[in-house]
C-alpha positions in Angstrom: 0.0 0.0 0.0 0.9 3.5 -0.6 1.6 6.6 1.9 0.3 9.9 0.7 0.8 13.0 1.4 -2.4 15.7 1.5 -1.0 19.2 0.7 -3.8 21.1 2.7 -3.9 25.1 3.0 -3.9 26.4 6.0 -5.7 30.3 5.4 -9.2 30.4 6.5 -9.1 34.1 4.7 -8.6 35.0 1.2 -7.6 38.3 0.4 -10.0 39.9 -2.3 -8.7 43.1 -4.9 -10.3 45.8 -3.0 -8.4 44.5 0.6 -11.1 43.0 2.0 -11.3 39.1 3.3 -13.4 36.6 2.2 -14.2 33.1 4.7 -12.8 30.3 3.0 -10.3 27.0 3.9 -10.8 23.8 1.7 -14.0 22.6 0.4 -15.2 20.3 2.2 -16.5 17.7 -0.7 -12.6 17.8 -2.2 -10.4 16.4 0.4 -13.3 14.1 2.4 -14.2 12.3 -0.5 -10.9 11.1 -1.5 -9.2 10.7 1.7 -11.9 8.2 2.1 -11.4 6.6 -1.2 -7.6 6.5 -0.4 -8.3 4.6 3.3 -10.9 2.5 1.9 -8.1 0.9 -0.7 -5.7 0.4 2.3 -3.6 3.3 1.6 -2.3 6.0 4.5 -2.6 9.4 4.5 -0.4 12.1 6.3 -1.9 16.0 6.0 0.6 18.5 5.7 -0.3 22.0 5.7 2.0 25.4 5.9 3.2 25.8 10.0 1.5 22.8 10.6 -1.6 24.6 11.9 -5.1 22.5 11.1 -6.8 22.9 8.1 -9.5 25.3 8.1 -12.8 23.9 6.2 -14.7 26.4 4.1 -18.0 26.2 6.1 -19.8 27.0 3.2 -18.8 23.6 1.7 -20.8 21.7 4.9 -23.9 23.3 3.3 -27.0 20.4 2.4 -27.3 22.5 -0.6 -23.6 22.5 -2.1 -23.2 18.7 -1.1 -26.7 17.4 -2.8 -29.0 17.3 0.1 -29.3 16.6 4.3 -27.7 13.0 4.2 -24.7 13.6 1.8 -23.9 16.6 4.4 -24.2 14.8 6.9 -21.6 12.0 5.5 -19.1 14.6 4.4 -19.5 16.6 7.7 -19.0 13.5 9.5 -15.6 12.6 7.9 -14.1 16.7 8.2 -14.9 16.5 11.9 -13.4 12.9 12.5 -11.0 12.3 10.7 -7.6 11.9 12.7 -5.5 13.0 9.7 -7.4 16.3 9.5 -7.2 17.1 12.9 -3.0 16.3 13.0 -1.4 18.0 10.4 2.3 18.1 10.5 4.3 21.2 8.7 5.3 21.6 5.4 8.6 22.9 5.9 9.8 19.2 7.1 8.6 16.9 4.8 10.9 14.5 3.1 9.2 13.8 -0.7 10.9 10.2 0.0 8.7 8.9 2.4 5.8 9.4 0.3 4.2 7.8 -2.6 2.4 10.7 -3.9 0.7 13.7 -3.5 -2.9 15.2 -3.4 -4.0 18.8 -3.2 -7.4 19.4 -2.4 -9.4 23.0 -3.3 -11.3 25.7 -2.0 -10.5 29.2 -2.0 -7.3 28.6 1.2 -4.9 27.6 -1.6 -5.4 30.7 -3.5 -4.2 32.8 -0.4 -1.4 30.9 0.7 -0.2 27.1 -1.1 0.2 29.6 -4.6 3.2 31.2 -2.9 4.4 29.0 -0.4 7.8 27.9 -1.5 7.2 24.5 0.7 5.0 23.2 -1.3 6.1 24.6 -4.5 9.3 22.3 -3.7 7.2 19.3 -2.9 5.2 19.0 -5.9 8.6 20.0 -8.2 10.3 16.7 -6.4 6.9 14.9 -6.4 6.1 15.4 -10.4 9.9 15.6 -11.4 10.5 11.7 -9.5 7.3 10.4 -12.0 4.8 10.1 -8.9 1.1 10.3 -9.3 0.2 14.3 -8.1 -3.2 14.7 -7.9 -5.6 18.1 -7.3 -8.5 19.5 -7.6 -10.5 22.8 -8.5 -8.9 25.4 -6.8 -5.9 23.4 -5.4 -3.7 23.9 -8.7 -3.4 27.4 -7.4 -0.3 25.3 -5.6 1.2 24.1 -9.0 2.1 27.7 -9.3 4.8 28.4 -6.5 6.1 25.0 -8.2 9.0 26.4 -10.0 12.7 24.8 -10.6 15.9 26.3 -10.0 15.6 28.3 -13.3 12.5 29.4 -12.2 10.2 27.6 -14.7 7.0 26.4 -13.8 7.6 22.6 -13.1 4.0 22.1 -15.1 4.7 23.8 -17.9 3.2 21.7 -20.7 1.2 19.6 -18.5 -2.4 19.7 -19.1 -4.9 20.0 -16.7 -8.3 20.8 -15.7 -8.7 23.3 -12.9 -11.9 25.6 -11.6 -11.9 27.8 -14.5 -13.3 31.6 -15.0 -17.0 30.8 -16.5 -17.2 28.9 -13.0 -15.3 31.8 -10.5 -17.6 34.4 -12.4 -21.0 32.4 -11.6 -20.1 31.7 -8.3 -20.1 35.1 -8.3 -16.3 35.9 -7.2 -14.7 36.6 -10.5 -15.0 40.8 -10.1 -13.4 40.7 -6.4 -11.0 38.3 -6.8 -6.9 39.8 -7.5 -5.9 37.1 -10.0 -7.9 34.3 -11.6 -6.6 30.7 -11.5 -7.3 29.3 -15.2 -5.2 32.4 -16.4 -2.2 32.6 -13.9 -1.6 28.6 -14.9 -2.2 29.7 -18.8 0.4 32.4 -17.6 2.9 30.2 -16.3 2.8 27.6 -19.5 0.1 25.0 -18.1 -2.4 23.9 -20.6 -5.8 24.3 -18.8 -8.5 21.9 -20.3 -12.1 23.5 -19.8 -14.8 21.5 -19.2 -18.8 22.4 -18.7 -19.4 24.6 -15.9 -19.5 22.4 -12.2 -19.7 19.3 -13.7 -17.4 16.8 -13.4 -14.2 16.8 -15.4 -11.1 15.0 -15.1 -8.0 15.2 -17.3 -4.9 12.8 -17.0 -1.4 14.2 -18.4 1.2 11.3 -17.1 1.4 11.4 -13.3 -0.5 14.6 -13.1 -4.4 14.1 -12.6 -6.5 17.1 -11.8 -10.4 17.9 -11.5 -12.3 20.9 -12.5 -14.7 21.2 -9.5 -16.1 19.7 -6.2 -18.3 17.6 -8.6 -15.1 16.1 -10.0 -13.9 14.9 -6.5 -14.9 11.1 -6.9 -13.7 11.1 -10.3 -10.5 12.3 -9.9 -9.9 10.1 -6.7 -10.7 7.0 -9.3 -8.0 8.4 -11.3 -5.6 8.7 -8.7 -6.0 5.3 -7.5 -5.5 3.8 -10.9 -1.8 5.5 -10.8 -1.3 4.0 -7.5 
């Protein structure tokens, strides 16, 4: 069995254009669904996040609305508030790519604030993607891929393609005007080829070792993708 290491963020704010802060963390749906897809196949999980501080859940991903009615909240609320890994992060700054077998990056807004320039994790997934092992991530978690850089400072995914939340989705969630920077064009910026799919449904693209989803709907998906690498 494999060990894998979540890259979580760790910013319960994200910093809008006019200064202002908008409540996020990850989304819920993104990391509970696969972390139980991962245990379920026998596989361990270690959740990393910057300073080691526990990841802060968007708490508008526990909504019965956003995760298809009462019971699937329930399931997916259950698992965020349980689950040892989330509750035990250790820090970014000392983990050994090594010891791991791959990598996963869940979304929500968090990453956009602080995985995108945290050179921690930018280091991680270079060693993780650059060694040939399966990186996984979803929606807003390629915001990560973009502090990824080598020592020529070249995007490590440059030429990779991937799907990410793009911005048709960001504009009719209703974010696009207040956000700084949107992710589909920082990746297109840094040389990543960003697949678009249909607005919040799922979407999955595999380049090599690098499988990504679009959106929370993609979650399951993309965790069936990452288990066929493993």
């Amino acid at each position: 069995m494999s060990n894998i290491l979540f890259i979580m963020t760790g910013a319960n704010e994200w910093t809008l254009d006019d200064g202002s802060r908008h409540l996020t963390g990850f989304w819920a749906e993104e990391a509970a669904v696969p972390l139980e897809a991962f245990k379920n196949a026998g596989h361990t999980i270690t959740v990393a996040t910057p300073g080691g501080v526990v990841p802060p859940v968007d708490a508008g991903s526990l909504s019965d609305d956003d995760n298809g009615g009462a019971a699937r909240a329930a399931e997916i609320r259950a698992i965020v508030e349980t689950a040892p890994e989330f509750a035990t992060p250790v820090d970014l700054a000392g983990i050994v790519t090594a010891d791991f077998d791959a990598v996963f990056v869940p979304g929500g807004h968090g990453p956009m604030e602080d995985l995108a320039v945290n050179a921690d994790s930018g280091r991680a997934l270079t060693e993780f993607v650059t060694a040939g092992k399966p990186v996984g991530v979803i929606c807003h978690g390629p915001a990560a891929l973009l502090a990824a850089v080598d020592t020529d400072g070249v995007n490590s995914f440059a030429g990779r393609t991937v799907a990410a939340f793009t911005n048709e989705e960001e504009r009719l969630a209703g974010l696009a005007p207040k956000a700084k920077w949107l992710l589909e064009d920082r990746l297109r910026e840094a040389g990543v080829n960003v697949v678009v799919g249909v607005p919040f449904e799922p979407h999955v693209e595999v380049d090599g070792n690098v499988i990504t989803g679009q959106n929370p709907s993609s979650s399951a998906p993309v965790a069936d993708a990452f288990l066929k690498q493993l």
